[in-house]
C-alpha positions as CSV (number, residue, x, y, z in Angstrom):
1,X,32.4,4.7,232.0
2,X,29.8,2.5,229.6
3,X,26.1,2.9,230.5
4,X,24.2,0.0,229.8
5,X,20.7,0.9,228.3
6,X,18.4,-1.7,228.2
7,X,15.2,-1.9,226.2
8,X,11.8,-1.8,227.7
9,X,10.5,-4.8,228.3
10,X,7.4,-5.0,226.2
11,X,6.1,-8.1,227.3
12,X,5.3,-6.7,230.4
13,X,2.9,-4.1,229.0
14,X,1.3,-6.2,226.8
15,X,-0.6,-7.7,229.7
16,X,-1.8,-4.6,231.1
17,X,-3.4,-2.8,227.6
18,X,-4.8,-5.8,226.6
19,X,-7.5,-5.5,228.8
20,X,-8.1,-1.9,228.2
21,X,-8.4,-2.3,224.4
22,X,-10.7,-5.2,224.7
23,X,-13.1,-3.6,226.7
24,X,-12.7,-0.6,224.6
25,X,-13.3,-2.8,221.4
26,X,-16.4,-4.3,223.7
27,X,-18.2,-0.8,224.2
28,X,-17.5,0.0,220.6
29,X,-19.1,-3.3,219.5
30,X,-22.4,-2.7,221.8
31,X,-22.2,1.0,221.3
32,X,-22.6,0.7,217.6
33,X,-25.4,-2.4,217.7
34,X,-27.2,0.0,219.8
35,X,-27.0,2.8,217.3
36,X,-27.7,0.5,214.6
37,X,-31.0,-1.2,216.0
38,X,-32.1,2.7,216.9
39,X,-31.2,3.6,213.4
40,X,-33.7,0.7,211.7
41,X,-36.1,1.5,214.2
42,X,-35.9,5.0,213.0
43,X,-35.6,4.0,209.3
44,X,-38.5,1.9,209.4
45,X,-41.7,3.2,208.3
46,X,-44.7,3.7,210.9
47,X,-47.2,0.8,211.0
48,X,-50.9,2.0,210.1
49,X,-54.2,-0.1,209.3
50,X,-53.1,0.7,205.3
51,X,-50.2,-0.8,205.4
52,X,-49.2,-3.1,207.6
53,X,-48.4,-6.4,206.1
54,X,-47.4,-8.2,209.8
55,X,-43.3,-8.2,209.2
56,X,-42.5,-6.0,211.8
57,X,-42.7,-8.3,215.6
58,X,-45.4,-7.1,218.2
59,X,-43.2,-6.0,220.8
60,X,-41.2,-3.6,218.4
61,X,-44.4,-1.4,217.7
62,X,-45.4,1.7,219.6
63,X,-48.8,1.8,221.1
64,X,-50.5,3.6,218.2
65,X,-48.7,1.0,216.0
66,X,-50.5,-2.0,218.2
67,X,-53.7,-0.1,217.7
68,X,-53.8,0.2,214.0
69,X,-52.7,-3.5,213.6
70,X,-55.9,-4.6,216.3
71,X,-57.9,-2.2,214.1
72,X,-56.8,-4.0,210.4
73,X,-57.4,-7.3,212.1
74,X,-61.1,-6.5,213.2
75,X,-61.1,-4.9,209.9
76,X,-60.5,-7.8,208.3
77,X,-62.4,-10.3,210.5
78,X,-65.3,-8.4,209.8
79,X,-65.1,-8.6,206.3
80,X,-64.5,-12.8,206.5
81,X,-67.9,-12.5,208.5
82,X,-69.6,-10.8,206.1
83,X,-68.6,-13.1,203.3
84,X,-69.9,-15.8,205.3
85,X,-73.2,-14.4,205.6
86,X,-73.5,-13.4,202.4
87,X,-72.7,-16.9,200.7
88,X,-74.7,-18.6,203.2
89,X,-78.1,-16.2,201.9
90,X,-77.2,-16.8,198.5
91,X,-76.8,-20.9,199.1
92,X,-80.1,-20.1,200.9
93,X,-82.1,-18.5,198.0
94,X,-80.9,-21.1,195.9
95,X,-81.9,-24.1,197.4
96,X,-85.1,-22.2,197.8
97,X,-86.1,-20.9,194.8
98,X,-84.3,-23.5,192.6
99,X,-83.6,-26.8,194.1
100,X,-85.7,-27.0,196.8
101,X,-88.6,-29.5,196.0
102,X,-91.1,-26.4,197.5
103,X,-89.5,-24.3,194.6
104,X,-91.8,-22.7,191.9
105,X,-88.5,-23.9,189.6
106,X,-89.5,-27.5,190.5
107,X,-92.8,-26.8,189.8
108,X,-92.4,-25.2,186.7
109,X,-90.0,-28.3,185.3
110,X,-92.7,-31.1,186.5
111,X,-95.4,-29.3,184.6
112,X,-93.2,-29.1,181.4
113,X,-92.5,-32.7,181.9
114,X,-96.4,-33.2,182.0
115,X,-97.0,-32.0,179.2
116,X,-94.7,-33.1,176.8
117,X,-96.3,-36.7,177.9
118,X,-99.5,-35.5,177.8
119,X,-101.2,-37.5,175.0
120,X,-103.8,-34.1,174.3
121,X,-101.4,-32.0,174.6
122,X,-98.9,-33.9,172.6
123,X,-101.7,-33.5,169.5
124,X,-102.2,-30.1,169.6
125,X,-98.8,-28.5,170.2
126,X,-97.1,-31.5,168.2
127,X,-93.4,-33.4,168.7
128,X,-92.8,-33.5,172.4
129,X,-88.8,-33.3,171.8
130,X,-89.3,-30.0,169.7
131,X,-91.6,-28.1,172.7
132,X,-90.3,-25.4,174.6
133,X,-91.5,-23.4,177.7
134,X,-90.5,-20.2,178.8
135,X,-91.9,-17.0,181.0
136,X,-93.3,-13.9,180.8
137,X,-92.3,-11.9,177.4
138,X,-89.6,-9.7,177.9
139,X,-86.9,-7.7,175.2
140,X,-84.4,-10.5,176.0
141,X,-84.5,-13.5,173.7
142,X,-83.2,-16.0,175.5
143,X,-86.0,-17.8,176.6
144,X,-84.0,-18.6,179.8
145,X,-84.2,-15.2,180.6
146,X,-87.8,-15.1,180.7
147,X,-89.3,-15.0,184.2
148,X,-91.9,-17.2,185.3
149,X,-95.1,-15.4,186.6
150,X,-95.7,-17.0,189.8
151,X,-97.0,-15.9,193.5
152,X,-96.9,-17.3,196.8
153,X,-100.0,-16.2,199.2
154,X,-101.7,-17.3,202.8
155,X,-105.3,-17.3,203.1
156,X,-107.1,-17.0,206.7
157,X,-107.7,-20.5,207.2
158,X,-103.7,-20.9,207.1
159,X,-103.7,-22.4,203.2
160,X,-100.5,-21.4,201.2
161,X,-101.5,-21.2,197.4
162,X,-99.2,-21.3,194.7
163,X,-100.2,-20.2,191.5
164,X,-98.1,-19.3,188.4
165,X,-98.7,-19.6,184.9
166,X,-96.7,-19.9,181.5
167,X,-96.2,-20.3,177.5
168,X,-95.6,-23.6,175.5
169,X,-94.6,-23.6,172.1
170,X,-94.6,-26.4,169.8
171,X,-93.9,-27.3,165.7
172,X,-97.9,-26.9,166.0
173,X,-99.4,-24.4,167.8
174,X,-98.4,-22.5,170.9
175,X,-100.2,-22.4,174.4
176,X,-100.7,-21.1,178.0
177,X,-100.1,-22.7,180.5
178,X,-101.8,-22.3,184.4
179,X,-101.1,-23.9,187.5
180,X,-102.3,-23.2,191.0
181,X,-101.2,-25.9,194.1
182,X,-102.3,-25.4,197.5
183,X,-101.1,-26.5,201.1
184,X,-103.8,-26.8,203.9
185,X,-102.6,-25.4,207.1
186,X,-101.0,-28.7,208.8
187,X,-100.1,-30.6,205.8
188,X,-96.5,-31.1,204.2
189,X,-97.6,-31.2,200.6
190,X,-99.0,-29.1,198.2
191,X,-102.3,-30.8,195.9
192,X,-103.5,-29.6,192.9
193,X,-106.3,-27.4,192.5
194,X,-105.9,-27.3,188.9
195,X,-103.4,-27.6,185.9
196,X,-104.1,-26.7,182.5
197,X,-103.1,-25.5,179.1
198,X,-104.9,-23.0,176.9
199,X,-104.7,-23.4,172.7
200,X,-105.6,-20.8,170.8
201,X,-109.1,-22.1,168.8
202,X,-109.1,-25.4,170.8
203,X,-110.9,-26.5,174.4
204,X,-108.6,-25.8,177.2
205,X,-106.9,-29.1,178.5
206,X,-107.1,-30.2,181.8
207,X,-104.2,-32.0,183.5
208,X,-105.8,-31.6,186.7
209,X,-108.6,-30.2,188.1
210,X,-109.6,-30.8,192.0
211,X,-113.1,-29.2,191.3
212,X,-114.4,-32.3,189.3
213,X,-112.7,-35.0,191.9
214,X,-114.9,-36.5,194.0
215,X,-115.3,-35.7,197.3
216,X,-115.5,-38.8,199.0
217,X,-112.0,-39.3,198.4
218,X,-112.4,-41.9,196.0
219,X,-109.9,-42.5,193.4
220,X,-105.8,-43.5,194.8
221,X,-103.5,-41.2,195.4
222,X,-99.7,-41.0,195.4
223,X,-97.4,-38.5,196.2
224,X,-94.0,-37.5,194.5
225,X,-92.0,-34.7,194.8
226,X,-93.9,-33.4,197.6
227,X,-96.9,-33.3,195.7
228,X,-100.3,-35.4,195.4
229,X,-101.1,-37.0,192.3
230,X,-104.1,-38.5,190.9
């Protein structure tokens, strides 16, 4: 007697592990991604005000990790504030002490400009190209350097007065220079109370003078620059 033995038939299994080892394979596959995004979470180093540079996504950090970013970015807010400020007072100073036509600088250049066309001054100190004015002496010799002597008061009846003075040199002799403006309480311009140069051996040289004006008001004004000229 033959028995027959037949071979599985493995076409019908096929059908039935196939599932199995795909959902295996599936687990595996989410298992590990799981794992793996733990893994860089725990690789990753913590967040802190020092040294966070805004790579790592909001809604990964812990809460201390949210705080310290909040805390860089007020941090650094703050300081964008500041710098603000601070370039604003500086433009500020500027325009007041330099370009401002108020300024003691503008002051201080009209009265140069005076007197290099001054026709009395011109003979004393000599070539109006070769004159130079400068400050108060100081162990810097750039003239530049030199600060003019100047002060800004208010009197009781509301008057500002500036008054500064200081040195010419020329190929001829050298001088000193004085200058006091004033701005009656209501008014927009300073006037001169009186401008002049001092020369060593010579009579001091008047540009202006409001004490020999007369007080009628005769005589036309003008005004430039924000001041009154005669």
């Amino acid at each position: 007697m033959k028995l027959l033995f037949r071979p599985p038939n493995l076409s019908a299994l096929v059908p039935r592990l196939q599932p199995a080892l795909v959902a295996r394979h599936s687990y595996a596959t989410q298992h590990g991604s799981g794992d793996q995004h733990k893994s860089a979470a725990s690789k990753r180093r913590a967040v802190t005000p020092f040294n966070d540079t805004g790579y790592v996504p909001w809604n990964e950090l812990s809460v201390a990790e949210k705080a310290s970013r909040a805390t860089q970015q007020t941090f650094n807010f703050g300081l964008v504030v500041v710098g603000l400020v601070m370039t604003g007072g500086v433009a500020y100073f500027l325009y007041q002490d330099v370009f401002s036509p108020d300024s003691k600088t503008a002051y201080y250049n009209r009265a140069v400009d005076r007197i290099k066309r001054d026709p009395d001054c011109l003979a004393l100190l000599g070539d109006s190209k070769k004159i130079t004015a400068h400050g108060e002496e100081t162990m810097n010799k750039w003239r530049r350097a030199r600060p003019i002597a100047s002060t800004l008061s208010t009197d009781a009846q509301g008057t500002q007065h500036l008054a500064m003075h200081f040195y010419v040199e020329g190929p001829l002799n050298n001088g000193l220079v004085n200058v006091h403006l004033a701005k009656r309480a209501g008014h927009d311009d300073f006037e001169y109370k009186y401008f002049f140069v001092d020369v060593k051996g010579h009579p001091r040289i008047y540009l202006e003078n409001a004490d020999t004006k007369p007080s009628s008001g005769e005589g036309k004004k003008f005004k430039l620059f924000g001041v009154s000229w005669n």
